[in-house]
BATOR-610000 format. One record per residue (C-alpha): residue in one letter; z, x, y. Coordinates in steps of 0.001 Angstrom, whole numbers, padded with zeros to 6 digits, always signed. Layout:
N
aZXY...
***
This chain:
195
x-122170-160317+228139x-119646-157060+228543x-121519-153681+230232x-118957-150700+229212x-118803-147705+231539x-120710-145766+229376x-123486-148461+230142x-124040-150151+227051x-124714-153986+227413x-123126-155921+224379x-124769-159759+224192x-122843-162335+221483x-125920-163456+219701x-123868-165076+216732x-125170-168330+217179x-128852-167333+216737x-128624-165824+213605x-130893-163493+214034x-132789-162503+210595x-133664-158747+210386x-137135-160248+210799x-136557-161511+214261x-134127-158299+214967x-136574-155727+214221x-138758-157741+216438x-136460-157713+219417x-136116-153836+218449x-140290-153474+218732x-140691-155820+222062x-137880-153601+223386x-138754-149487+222045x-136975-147899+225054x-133730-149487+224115x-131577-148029+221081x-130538-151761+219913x-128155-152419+216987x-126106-155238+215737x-122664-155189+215186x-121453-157318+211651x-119795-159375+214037x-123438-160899+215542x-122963-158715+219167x-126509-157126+219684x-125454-153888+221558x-127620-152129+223749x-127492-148865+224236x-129205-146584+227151x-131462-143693+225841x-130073-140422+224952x-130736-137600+227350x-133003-134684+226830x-130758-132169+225576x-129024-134824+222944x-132828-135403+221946x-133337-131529+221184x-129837-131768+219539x-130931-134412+217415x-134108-132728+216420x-132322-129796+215003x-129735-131738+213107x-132830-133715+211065x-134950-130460+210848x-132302-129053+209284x-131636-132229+206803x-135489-132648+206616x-135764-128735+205422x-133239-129288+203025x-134042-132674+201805x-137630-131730+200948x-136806-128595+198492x-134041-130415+196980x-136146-133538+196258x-133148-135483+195158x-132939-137817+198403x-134788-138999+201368x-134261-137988+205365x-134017-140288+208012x-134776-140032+211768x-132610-141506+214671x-135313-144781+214975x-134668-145819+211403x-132158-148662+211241x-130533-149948+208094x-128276-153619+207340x-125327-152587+205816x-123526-154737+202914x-121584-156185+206175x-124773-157002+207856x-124281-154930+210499x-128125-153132+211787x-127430-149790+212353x-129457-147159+213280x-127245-143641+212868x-128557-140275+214459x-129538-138949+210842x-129334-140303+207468x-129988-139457+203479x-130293-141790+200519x-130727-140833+197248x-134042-141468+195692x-132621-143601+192833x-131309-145690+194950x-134384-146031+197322x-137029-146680+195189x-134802-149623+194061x-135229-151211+196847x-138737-153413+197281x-141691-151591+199354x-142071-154477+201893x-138052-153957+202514x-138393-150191+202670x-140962-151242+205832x-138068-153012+207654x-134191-152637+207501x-133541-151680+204090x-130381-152960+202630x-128600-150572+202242x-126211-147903+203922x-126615-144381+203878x-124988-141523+201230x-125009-139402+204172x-125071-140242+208213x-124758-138146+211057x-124202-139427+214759x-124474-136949+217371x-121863-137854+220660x-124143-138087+223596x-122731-138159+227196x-123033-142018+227226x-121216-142158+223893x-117244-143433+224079x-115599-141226+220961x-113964-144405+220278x-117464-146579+219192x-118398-143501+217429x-115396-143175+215690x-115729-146988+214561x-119029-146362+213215x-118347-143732+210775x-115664-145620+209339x-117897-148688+209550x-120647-146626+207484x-118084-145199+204825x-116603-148918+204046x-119545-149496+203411x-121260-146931+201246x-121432-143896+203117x-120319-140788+200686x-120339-138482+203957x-120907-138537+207392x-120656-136261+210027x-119456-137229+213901x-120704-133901+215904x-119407-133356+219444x-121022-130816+220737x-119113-131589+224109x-115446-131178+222607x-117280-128344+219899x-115957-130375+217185x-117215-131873+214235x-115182-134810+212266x-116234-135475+208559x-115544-138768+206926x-115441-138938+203508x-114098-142416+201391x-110572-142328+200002x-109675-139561+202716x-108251-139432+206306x-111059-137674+208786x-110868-134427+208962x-111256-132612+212685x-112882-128977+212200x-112758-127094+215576x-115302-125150+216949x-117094-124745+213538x-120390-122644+212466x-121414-123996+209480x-121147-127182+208027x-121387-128029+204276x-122708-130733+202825x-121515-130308+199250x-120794-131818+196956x-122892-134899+198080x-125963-132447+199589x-125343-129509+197184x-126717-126488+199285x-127193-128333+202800x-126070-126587+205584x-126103-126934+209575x-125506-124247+212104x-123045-126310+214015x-124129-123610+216640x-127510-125223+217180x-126627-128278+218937x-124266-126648+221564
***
């Protein structure tokens, strides 16, 4: 067992095996805990965000939500939704979008647990428990593995980094508005928002 300064508890759980069955029921038996599973078989748990990451949160996926529902080409996720990645890492990232063809290939009784799958789009939203570092390992975690965009917002260093496959991160200081083309054609956050 390792507790990090930023006072997340990561157990080595390898040996168990845990199936996304027994995960998700860890995850229920457990709701105040933000629990993932690195590919690697470490369940890490991590403390709650605080109540002004929350409101931050809730205007990043009002803004995808408001977006996602007059495009109709894609579905929004919420912070609670967690996803197994082709590396079989459970993730759970701040936002998310899928497009709807590739949903609606994927079973209904799988849709009601981790679907298998990684995002088009993520967002993860640096709270004041958050190391840059992990952060920084999960967006390039979630674009080898799918991800067509993703967005790492610090709203404490008023940056934003976009990760995109094929391309180095890109920093963008102190931005306004973000773009989500050509992956969200028309989706845009006030960067401004979540400061």
């Amino acid at each position: 067992m390792e507790i990090d300064t930023a006072g997340r508890v990561v157990l080595n759980v390898r040996s168990l095996n845990l199936t996304d069955d027994q995960f998700v029921r860890l995850c229920s038996d457990n709701r105040d805990l933000r629990i993932e599973m690195s590919a690697e078989g470490e369940l890490i748990i991590m403390p709650p965000p605080g109540s002004k990451t929350g409101q931050r949160n809730a205007n990043v996926i009002y803004s995808l939500m408001s977006w996602a529902k007059q495009d109709g080409s894609g579905i929004c996720f919420a912070t609670d939704t967690g996803f197994t990645l082709p590396n079989s890492a459970k993730r759970g990232p701040d936002a998310a979008w899928v497009r709807l063809e590739r949903w609606n290939k994927i079973p209904e009784e799988q849709q009601e647990r981790l679907a298998p799958l990684c995002p088009d789009f993520v967002v993860e939203l640096r709270s004041p428990s958050d190391h840059l570092s992990d952060l920084e390992r999960k967006m390039e975690e979630y674009i080898a593995n799918g991800a067509q965009l993703g967005w790492l917002l610090d709203p404490f260093d008023k940056c934003a980094v976009i990760y995109r496959p094929g391309q180095p991160p890109a920093r963008i200081e102190n931005p306004t508005i973000l773009r989500g083309d050509p992956i969200l054609p028309g989706f845009q956050l006030d960067f401004r928002e979540i400061l």
